[in-house]
N, CA, C and O atoms as a GROMACS GRO file, in nm:
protein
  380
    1UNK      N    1  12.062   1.145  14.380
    1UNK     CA    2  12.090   1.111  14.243
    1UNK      C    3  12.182   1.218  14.184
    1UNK      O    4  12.170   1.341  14.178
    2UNK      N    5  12.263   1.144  14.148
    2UNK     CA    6  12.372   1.269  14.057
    2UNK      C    7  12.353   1.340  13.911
    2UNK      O    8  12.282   1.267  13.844
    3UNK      N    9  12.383   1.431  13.855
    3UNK     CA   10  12.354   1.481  13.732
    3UNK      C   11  12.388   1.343  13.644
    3UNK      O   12  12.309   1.334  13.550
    4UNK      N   13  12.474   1.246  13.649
    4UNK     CA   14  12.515   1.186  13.547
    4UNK      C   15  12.409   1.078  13.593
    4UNK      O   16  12.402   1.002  13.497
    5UNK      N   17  12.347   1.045  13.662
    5UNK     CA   18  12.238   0.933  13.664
    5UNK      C   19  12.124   0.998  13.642
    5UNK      O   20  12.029   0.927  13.608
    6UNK      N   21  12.106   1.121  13.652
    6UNK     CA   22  11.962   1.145  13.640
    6UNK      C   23  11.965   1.155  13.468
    6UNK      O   24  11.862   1.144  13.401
    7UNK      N   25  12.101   1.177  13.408
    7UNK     CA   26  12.078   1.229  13.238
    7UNK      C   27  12.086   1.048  13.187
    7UNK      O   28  12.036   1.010  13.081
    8UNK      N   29  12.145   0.970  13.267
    8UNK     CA   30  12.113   0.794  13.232
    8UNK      C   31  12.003   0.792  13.238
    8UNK      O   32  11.956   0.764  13.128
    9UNK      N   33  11.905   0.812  13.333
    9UNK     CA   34  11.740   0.761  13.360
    9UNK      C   35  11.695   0.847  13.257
    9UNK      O   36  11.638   0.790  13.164
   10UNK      N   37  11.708   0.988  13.251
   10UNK     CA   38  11.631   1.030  13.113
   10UNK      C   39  11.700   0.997  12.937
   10UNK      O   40  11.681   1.061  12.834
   11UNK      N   41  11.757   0.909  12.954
   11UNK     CA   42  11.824   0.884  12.838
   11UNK      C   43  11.715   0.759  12.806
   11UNK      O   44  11.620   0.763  12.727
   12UNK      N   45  11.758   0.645  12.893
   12UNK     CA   46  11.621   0.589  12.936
   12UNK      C   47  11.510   0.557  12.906
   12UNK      O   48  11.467   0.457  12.848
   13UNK      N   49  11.438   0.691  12.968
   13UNK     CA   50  11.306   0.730  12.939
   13UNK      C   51  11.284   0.768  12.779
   13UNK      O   52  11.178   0.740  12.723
   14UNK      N   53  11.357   0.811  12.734
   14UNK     CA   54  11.351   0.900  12.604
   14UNK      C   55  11.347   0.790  12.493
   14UNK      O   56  11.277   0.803  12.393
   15UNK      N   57  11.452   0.643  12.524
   15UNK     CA   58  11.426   0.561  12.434
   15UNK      C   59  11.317   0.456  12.478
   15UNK      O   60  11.289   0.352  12.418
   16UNK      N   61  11.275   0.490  12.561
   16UNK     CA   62  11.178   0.351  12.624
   16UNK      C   63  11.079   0.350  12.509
   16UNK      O   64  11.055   0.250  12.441
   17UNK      N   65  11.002   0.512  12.488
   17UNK     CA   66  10.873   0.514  12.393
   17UNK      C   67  10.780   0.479  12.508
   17UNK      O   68  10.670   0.427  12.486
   18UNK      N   69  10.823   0.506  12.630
   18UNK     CA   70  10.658   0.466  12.687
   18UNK      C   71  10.658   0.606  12.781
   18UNK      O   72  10.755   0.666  12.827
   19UNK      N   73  10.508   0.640  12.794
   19UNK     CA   74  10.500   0.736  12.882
   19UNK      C   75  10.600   0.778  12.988
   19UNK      O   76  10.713   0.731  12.996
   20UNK      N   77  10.546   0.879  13.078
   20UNK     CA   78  10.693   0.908  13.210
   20UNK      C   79  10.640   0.841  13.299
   20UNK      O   80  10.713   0.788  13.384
   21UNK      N   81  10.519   0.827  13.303
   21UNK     CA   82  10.422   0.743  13.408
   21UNK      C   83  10.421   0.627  13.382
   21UNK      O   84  10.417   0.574  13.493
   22UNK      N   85  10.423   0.536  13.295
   22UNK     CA   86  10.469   0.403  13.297
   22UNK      C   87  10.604   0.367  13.330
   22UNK      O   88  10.634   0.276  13.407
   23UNK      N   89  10.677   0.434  13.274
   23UNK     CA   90  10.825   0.453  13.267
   23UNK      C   91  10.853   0.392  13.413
   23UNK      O   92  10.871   0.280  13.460
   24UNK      N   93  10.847   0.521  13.458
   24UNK     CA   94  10.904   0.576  13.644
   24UNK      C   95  10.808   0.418  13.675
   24UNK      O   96  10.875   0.317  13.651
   25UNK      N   97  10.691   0.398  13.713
   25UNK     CA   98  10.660   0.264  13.729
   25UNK      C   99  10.742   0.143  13.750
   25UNK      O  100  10.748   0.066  13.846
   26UNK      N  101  10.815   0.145  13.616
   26UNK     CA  102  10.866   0.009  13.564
   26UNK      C  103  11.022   0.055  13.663
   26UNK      O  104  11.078  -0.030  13.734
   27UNK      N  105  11.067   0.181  13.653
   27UNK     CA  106  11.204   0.154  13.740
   27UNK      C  107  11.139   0.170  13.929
   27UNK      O  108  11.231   0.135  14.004
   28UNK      N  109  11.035   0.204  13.992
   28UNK     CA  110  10.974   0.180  14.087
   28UNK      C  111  11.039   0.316  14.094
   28UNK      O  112  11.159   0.318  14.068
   29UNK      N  113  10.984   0.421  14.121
   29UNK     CA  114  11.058   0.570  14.183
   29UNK      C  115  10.910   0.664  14.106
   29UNK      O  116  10.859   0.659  13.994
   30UNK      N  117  10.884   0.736  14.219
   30UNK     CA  118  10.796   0.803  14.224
   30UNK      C  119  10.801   0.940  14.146
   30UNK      O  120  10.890   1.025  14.142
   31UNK      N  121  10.657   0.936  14.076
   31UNK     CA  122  10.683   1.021  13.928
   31UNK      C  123  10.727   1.192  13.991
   31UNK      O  124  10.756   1.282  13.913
   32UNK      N  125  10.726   1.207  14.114
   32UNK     CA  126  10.787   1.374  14.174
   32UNK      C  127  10.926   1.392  14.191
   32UNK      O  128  10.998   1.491  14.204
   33UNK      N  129  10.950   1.243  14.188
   33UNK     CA  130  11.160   1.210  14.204
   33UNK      C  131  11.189   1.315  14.069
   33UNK      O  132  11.234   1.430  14.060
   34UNK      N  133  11.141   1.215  13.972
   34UNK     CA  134  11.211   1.268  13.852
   34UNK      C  135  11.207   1.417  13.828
   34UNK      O  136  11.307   1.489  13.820
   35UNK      N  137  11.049   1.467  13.815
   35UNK     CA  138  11.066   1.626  13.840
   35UNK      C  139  11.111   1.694  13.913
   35UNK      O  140  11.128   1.806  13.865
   36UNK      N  141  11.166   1.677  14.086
   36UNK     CA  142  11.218   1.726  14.151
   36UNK      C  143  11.382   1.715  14.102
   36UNK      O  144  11.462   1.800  14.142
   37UNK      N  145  11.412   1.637  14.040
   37UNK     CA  146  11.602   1.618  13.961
   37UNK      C  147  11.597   1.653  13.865
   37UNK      O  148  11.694   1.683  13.796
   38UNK      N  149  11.455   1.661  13.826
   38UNK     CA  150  11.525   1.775  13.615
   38UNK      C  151  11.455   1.923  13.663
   38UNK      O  152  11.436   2.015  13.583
   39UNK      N  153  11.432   1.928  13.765
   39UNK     CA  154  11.412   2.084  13.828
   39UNK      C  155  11.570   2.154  13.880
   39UNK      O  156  11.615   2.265  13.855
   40UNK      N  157  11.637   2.028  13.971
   40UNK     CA  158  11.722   2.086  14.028
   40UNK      C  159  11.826   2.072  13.940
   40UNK      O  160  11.918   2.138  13.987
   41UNK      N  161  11.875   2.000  13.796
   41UNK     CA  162  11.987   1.993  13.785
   41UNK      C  163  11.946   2.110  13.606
   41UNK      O  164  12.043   2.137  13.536
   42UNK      N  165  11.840   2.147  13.574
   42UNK     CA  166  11.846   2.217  13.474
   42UNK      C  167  11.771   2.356  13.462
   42UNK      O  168  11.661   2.379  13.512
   43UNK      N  169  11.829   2.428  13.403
   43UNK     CA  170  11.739   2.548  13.419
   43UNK      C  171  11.634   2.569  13.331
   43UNK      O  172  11.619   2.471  13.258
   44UNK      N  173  11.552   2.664  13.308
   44UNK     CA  174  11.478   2.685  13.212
   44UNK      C  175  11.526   2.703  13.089
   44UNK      O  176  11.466   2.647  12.998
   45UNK      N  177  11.613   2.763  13.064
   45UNK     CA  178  11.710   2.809  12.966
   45UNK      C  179  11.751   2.644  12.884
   45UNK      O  180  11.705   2.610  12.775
   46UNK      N  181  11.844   2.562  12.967
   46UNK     CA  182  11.861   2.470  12.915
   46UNK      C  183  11.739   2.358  12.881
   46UNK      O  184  11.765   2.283  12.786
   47UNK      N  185  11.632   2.343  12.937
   47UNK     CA  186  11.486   2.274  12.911
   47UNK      C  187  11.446   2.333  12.734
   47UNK      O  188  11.395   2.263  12.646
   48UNK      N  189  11.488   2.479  12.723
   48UNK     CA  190  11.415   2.579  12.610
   48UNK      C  191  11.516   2.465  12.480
   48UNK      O  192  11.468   2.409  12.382
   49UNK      N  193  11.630   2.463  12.516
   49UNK     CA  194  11.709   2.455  12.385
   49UNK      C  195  11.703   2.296  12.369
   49UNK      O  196  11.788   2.256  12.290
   50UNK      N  197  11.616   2.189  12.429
   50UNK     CA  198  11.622   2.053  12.362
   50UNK      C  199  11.486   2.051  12.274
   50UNK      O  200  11.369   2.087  12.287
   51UNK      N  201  11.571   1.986  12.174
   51UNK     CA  202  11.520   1.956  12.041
   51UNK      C  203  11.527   2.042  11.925
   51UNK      O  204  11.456   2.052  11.826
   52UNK      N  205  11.648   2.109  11.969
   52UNK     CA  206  11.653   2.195  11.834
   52UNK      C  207  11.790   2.168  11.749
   52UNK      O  208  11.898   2.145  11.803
   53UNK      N  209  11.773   2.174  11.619
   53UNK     CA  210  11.901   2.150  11.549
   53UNK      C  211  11.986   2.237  11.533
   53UNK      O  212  11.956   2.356  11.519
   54UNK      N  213  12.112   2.189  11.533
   54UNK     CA  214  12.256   2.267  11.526
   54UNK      C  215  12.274   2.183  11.410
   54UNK      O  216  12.257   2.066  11.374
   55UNK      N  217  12.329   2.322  11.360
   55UNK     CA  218  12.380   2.268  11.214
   55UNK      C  219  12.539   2.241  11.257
   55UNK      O  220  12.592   2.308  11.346
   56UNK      N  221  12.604   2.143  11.190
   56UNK     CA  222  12.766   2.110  11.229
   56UNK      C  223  12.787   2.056  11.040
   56UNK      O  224  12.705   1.989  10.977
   57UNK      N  225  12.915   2.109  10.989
   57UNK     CA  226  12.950   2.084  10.866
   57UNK      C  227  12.945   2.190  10.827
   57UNK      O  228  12.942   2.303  10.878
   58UNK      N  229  12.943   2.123  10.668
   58UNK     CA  230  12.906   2.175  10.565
   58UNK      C  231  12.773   2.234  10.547
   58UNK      O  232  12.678   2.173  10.595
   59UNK      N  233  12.750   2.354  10.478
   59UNK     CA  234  12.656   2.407  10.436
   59UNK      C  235  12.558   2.356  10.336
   59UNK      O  236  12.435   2.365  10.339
   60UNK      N  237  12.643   2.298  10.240
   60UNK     CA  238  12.564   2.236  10.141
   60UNK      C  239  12.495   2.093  10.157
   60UNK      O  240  12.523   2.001  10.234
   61UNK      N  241  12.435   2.099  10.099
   61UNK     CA  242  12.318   1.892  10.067
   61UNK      C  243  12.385   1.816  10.058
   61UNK      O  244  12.453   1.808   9.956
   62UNK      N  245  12.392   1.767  10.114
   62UNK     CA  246  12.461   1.609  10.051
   62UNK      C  247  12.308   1.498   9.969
   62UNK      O  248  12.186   1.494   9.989
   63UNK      N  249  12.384   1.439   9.894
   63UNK     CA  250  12.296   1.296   9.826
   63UNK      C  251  12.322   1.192   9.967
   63UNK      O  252  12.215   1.134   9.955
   64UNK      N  253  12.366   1.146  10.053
   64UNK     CA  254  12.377   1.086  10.160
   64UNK      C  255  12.239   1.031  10.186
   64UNK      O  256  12.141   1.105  10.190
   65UNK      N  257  12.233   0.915  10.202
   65UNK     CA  258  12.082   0.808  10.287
   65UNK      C  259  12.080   0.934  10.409
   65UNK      O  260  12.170   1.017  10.425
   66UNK      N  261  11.966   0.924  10.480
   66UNK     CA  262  11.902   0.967  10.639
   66UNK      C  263  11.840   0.813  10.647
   66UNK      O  264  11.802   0.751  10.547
   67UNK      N  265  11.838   0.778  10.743
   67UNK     CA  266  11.778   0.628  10.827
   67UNK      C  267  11.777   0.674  10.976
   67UNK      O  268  11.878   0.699  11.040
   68UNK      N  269  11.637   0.684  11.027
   68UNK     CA  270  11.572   0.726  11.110
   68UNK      C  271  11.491   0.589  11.186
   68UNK      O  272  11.391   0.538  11.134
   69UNK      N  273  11.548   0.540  11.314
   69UNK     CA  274  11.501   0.449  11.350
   69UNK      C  275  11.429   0.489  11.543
   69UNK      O  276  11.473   0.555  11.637
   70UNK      N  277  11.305   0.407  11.521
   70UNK     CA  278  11.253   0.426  11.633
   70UNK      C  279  11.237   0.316  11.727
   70UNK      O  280  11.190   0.216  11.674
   71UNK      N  281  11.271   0.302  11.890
   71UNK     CA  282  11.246   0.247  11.983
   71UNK      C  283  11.174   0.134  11.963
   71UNK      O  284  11.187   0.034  12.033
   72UNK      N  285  11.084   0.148  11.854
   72UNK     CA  286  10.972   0.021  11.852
   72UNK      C  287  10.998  -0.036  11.773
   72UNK      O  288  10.924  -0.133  11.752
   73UNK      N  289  11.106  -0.015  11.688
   73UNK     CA  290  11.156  -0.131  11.508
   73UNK      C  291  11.098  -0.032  11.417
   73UNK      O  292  11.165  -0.053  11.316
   74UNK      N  293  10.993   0.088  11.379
   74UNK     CA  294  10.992   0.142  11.325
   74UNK      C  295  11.139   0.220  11.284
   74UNK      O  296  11.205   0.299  11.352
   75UNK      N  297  11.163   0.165  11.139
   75UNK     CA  298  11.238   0.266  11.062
   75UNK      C  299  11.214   0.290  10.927
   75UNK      O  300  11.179   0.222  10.830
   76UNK      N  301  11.251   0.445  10.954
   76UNK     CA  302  11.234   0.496  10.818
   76UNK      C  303  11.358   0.516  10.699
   76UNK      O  304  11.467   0.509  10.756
   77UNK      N  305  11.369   0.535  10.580
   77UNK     CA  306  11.498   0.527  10.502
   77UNK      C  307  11.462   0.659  10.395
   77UNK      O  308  11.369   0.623  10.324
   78UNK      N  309  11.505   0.795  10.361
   78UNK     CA  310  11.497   0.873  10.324
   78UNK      C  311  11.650   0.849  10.231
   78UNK      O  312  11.760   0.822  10.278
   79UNK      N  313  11.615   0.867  10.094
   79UNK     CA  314  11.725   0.861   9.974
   79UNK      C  315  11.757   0.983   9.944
   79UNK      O  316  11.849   0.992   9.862
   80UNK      N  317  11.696   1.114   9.996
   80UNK     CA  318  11.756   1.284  10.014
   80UNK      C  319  11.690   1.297  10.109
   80UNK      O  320  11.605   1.227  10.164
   81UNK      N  321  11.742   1.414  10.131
   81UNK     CA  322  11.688   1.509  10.260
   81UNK      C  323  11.593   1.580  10.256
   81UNK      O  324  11.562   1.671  10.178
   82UNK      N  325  11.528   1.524  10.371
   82UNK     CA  326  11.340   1.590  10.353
   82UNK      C  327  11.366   1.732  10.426
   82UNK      O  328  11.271   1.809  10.432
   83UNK      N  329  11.458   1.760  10.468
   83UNK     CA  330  11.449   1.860  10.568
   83UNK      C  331  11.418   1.876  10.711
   83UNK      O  332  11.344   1.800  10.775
   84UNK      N  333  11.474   1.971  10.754
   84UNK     CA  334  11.511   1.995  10.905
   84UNK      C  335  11.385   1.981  10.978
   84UNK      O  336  11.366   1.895  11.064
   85UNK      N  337  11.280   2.086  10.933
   85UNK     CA  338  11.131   2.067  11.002
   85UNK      C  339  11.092   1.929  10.983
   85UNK      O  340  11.064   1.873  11.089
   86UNK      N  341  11.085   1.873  10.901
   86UNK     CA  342  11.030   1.688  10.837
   86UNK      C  343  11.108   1.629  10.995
   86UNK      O  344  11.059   1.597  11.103
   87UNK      N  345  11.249   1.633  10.943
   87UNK     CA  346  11.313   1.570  11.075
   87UNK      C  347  11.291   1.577  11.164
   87UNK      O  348  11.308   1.473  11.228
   88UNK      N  349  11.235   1.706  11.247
   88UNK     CA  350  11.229   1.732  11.388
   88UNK      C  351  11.091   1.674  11.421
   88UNK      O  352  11.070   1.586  11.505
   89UNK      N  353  11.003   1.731  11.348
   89UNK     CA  354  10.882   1.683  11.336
   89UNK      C  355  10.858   1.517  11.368
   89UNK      O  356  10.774   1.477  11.449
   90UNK      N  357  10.946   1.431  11.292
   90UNK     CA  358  10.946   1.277  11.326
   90UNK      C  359  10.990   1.256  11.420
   90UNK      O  360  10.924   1.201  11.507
   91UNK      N  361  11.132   1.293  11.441
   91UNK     CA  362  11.164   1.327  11.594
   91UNK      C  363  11.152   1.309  11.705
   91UNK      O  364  11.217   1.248  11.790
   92UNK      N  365  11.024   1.392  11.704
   92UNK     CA  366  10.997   1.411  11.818
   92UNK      C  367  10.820   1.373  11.802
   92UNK      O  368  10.736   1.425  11.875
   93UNK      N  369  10.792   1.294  11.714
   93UNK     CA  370  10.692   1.239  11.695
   93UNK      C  371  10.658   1.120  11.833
   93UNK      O  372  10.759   1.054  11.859
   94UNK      N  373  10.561   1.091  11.902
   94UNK     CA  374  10.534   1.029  12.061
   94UNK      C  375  10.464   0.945  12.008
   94UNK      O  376  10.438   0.876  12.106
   95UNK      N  377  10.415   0.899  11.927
   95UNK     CA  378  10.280   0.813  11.843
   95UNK      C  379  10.340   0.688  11.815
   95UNK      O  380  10.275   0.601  11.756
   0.00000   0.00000   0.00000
């Protein structure tokens, strides 16, 4: 498996919303594949830095909508900005 298919299958996985163990299931590939290819193609270093925000822009607030939509039809519609922790927090919410 190449770096660019293994970051497709975890792209994947990430929007499926279902476990890694159901997941890997449903594409038939054994749940040690996947850890043995996000072992070999990433380091610790790069594992440390997902899910964290980079700020890009402007410094200041905008009045701008946030619309936050999830895998399952859950979406949310924020009319200001709840903030960075709020965001990450939903995020990366698994529930």
């Amino acid at each position: 498996m190449t770096k660019q298919e293994f970051d497709q299958l975890q792209n994947e996985f990430e929007m499926s919303g279902k476990t890694l163990k159901s997941f890997m299931v449903g594409k038939e590939l054994p749940i040690h594949q996947y850890y043995y290819w996000k072992k070999k193609y990433y380091t610790r270093d790069d594992l440390n830095q997902t899910g964290r925000f980079i700020r890009i822009g402007s410094l200041e607030q905008t009045n701008a909508a946030i619309r936050l939509e999830y895998p399952n039809g859950v979406t949310l519609n924020f009319q200001s900005y709840p903030g960075s922790e709020t965001l990450l927090s939903l995020i990366n919410s698994k529930k």
